[in-house]
N, C-alpha and C positions, 0 to 999 in steps of 0.2 A: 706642665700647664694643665688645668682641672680643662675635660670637654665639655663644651658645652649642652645645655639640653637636658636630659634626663640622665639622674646622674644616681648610683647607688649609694644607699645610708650606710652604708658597711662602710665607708670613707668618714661618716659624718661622726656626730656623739649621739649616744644613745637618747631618744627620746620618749617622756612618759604619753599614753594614750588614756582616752578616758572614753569608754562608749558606756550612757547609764551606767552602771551600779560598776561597770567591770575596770578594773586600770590595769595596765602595764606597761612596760617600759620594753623597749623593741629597737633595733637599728636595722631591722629588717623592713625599711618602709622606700617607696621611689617618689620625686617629686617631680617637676619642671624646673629645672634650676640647679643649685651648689647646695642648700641647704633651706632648710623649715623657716620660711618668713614670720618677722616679729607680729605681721596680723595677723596671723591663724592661731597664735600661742594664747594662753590665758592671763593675761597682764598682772597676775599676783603670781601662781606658781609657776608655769611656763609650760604648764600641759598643754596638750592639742585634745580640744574635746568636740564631740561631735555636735553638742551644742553651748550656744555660749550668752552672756548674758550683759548686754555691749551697754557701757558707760556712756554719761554726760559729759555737759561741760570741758571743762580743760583735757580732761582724759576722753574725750569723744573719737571715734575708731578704735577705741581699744576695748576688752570686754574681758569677765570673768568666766571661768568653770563654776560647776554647780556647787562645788564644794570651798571654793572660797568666797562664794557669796552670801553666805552663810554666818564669814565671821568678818568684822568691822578692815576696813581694807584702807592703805596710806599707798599712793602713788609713786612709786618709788622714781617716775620720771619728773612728775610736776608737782608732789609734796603735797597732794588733793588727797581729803581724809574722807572716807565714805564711806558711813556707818552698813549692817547689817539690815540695820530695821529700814533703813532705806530702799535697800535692794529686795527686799522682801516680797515686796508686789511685783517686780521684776518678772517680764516674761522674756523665755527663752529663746532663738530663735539658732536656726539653722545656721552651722558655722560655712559660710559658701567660700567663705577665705581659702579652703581646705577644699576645693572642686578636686583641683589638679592633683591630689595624694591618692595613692594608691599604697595596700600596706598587706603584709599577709595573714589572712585569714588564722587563731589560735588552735584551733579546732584540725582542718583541712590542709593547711598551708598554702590554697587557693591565694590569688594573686588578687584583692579587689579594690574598690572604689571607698575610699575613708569613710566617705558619710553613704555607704548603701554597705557597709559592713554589719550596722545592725538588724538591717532585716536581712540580711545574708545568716547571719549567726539563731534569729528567731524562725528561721524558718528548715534551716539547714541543721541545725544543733542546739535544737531545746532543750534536748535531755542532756546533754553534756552543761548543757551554761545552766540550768538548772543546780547539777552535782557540782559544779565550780562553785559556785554562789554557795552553797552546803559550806562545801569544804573551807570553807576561806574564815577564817578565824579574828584578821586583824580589825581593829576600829579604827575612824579615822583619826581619833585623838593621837593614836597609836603611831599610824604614818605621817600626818603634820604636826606632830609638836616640834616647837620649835626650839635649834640648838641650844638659845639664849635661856631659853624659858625652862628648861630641864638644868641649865648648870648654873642657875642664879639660886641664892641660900639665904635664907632666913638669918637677919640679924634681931641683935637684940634688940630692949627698947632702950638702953643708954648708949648704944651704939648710933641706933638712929636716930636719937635726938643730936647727937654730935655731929654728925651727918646734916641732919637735916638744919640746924641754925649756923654752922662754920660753913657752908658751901652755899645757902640760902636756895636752895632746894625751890624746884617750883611747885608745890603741891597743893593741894587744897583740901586735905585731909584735918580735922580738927581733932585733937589727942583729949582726953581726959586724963591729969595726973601724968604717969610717965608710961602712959600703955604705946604700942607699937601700933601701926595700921594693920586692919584685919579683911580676910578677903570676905567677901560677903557672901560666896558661894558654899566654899570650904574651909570657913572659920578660921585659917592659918593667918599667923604674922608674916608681916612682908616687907620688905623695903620700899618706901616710899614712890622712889623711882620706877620700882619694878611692881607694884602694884597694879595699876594700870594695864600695863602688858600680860601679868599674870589672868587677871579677870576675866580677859580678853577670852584664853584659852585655857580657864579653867579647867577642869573633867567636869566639877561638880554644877557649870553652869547649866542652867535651862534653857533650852532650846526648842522651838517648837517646829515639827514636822509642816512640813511646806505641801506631803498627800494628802495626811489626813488631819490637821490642826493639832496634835497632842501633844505637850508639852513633856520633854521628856530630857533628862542630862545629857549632857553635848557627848559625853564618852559612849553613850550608849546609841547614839543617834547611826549610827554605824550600821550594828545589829540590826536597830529597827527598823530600820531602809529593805536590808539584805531579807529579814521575814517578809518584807512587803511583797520585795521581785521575785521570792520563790514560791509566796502562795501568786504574782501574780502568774507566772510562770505555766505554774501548774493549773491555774483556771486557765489560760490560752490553749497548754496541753488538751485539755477536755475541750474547750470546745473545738479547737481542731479533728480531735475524735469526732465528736456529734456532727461537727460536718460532711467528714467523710460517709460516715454512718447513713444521714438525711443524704448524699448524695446519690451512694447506692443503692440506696431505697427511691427516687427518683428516677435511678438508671433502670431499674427494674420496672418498676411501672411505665416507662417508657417502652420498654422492651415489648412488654404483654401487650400494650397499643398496639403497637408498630405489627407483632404479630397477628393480632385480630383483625386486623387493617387489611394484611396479606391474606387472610382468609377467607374473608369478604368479597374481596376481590376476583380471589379463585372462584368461589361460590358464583357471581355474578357470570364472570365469561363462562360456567358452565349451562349458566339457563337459557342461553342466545343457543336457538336450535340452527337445523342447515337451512333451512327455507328465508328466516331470517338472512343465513351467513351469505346465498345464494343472491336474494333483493339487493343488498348490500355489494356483490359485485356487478349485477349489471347497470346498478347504478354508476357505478365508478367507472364502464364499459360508454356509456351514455357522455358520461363526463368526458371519455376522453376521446371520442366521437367529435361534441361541440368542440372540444378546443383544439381535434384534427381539423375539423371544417374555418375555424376560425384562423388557423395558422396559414390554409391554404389560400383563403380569403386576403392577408394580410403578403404573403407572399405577390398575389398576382398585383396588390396594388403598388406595392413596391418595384413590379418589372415596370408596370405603367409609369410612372413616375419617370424612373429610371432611363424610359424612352422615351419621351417627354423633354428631359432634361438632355440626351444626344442630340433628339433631331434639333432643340433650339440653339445648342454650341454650335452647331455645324451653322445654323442658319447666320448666326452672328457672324462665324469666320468668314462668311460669302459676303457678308457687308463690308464688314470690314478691310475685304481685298480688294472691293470695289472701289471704296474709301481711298485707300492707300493708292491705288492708279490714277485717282480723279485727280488728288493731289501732284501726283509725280510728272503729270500733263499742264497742272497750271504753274508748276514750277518751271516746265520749261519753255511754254509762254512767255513767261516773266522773262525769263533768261533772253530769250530771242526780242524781245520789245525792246530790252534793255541794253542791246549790243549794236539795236535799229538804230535809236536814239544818240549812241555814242557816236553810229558813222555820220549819221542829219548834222548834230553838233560840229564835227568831227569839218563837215561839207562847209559848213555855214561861216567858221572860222576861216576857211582856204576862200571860200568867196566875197568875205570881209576886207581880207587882207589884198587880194585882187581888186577890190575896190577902192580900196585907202590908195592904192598903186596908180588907178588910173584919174582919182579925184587931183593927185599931187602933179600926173603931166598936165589936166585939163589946167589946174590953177598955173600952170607953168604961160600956157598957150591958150590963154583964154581971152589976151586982149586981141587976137586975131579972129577974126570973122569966121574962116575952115575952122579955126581951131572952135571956135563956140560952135559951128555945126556939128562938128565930129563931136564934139562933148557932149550935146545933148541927143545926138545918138546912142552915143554908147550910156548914156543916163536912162535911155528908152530899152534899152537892150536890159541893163541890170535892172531895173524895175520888173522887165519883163520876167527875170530868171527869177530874183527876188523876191518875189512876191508867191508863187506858188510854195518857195522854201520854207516861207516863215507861216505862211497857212499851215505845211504841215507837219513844222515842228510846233505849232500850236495846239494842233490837233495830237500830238504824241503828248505832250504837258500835260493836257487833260485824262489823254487817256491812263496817265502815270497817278491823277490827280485819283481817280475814280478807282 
């Protein structure tokens, strides 16, 4: 079972690379994933190029290399035909499909980032990518022509007319006589069918330079590219020279500053005599004088304080004990009023009930004459007793009230 994650290309198929002018083909590259997504490829040859040049319409997300937008292009997923001169104006833009690739450097075998490869390689290896670009001989005619287009043959012209009215041929070619179709680049005959295609990728077509507007044969278009990047090569060479150059001469003149600077300086502390140097400490004597005097200043007002804020703690603790007694005194008032009142209550029930007792003999014995003596005696007697009671459980109510 493949692991997941980052997975070596040495498992995968070799893939072409295309940074400007340089290609190769490498299985020495690491991605996030099992293998090279269909968006980062070039949707005609299936390079991964550092910049790409992203389609319309039906083919929208997908995009060409430099090198085949160059030549008239058929959709091989949606059958979308999209000429050259189309894509012409075409501006390129950074393939960010390709963040996650990482590939090794040709030069170093440095481990880097696909698309900061080529200023890894212009900055790290000018003169080698210079002498590669020398050295490299092929055109592109050379490495994309294609298989079809190299093994299709010139027929005759009574071949192709047999051809071309027994099969009804879709062409739109007009013959004069029994002549053949002729390419209009390289003057060859050609089969009908395969005219078209031929044209397409002639050598002898013109093509015009997309740097510098010059109209030059598609075979040569190659070369003239590779003159471009080596003269431009070598002017980047030079002015990285002349930079270095202007730097150090910068650095230098910085230098001589910096030293004059120090000279100066020295000069200056030598003209300060001791009289000066002497002023100079008793002032600084002076100074730390006031701010002895000021610390002791600040010192004694912080004991102040300090004693200030004991004696008033202590004074609040003295109230506050007093507090606390004053209360624990009328809570036991409370208590004792309140145990008064339960025994008054307590009375006043027991003398109720002694009274319901003697009201029940008097009613017994009341139609007797003694018996109505004695009962309003003893009516004068409870009165007597009763009446002090209930004054002063009245007198407790209130005081309960208040």
């Amino acid at each position: 079972m493949a692991s997941k994650g980052r997975s070596r290309a040495s498992r995968k198929k070799s893939v072409t690379f295309k940074v400007e002018q340089i290609e190769w083909s490498s299985k020495e590259y690491y991605i996030h994933g099992t293998s090279t997504p269909d968006k980062i490829r070039c949707h005609g040859c299936g390079c991964v190029s550092n910049t790409i040049y992203p389609l319309e319409n039906k083919c929208q997300g997908h995009g060409l290399c430099r090198d085949c937008k160059e030549t008239d292009f058929v959709c091989h997923s949606h059958r979308g035909h999209v000429t050259a001169e189309a894509l012409r104006n075409a501006v390129g833009q950074t393939n960010n499909a390709a963040r996650k690739l990482r590939i090794l450097c040709l030069f170093c075998g440095s481990n880097e980032d696909f698309l900061n490869l080529k200023d890894h390689m212009y900055k790290e290896h000018s003169l080698e990518l210079a002498d590669m670009l020398k050295g490299s001989q092929k055109t592109d005619y050379e490495q994309e022509k294609p298989a079809s287009t190299q093994e299709k043959h010139r027929t005759s012209s009574s071949t192709w007319k047999e051809d071309h009215f027994s099969k009804n041929a879709d062409v739109t070619v007009e013959l004069e006589g029994d002549e053949a179709p002729v390419c209009k680049h390289c003057k060859e005959e050609w089969d009908a069918r395969d005219l078209g295609e031929h044209e397409k990728a002639c050598p002898e077509k013109g093509v015009q330079c997309r740097d510098c507007d010059e109209w030059i044969k598609q075979e040569e278009l190659s070369d003239h590219k590779k003159v471009d990047t080596i003269s431009e090569l070598q002017q980047k060479i030079k002015e990285m020279e002349q930079c270095n150059m202007s730097q150090l001469e910068e650095a230098r003149n910085e230098r001589a500053k910096l030293e004059k600077r120090i000279q100066e300086l020295e000069n200056r502390q030598n003209v300060d005599t001791i009289s000066e140097l002497q002023q100079k400490i008793k002032d600084m004597e002076l100074c730390n004088e006031k701010a002895t005097n000021e610390q002791a200043k600040l010192v004694r007002r912080i004991q102040e304080l300090e004693n200030r804020q004991t004696s008033q703690r202590e004074e609040a603790s003295i109230e506050i004990a007093k507090l606390v007694k004053r209360i624990q005194e009328l809570e036991n008032c409370q208590l004792e009023a309140d145990q008064y009142r339960i025994d008054l209550e307590d009375d006043v029930k027991v003398h109720r009930t002694a009274l319901q007792n003697l009201e029940d003999k008097v009613g017994r014995i009341s139609k007797e004459a003694v018996t109505r003596r004695r009962v309003e005696m003893l009516n004068e007697r409870v009165e007597t007793y009763l009446g002090p009671l209930e004054r002063l459980l009245n007198g407790l109510r209130h005081a309960d009230k208040e």
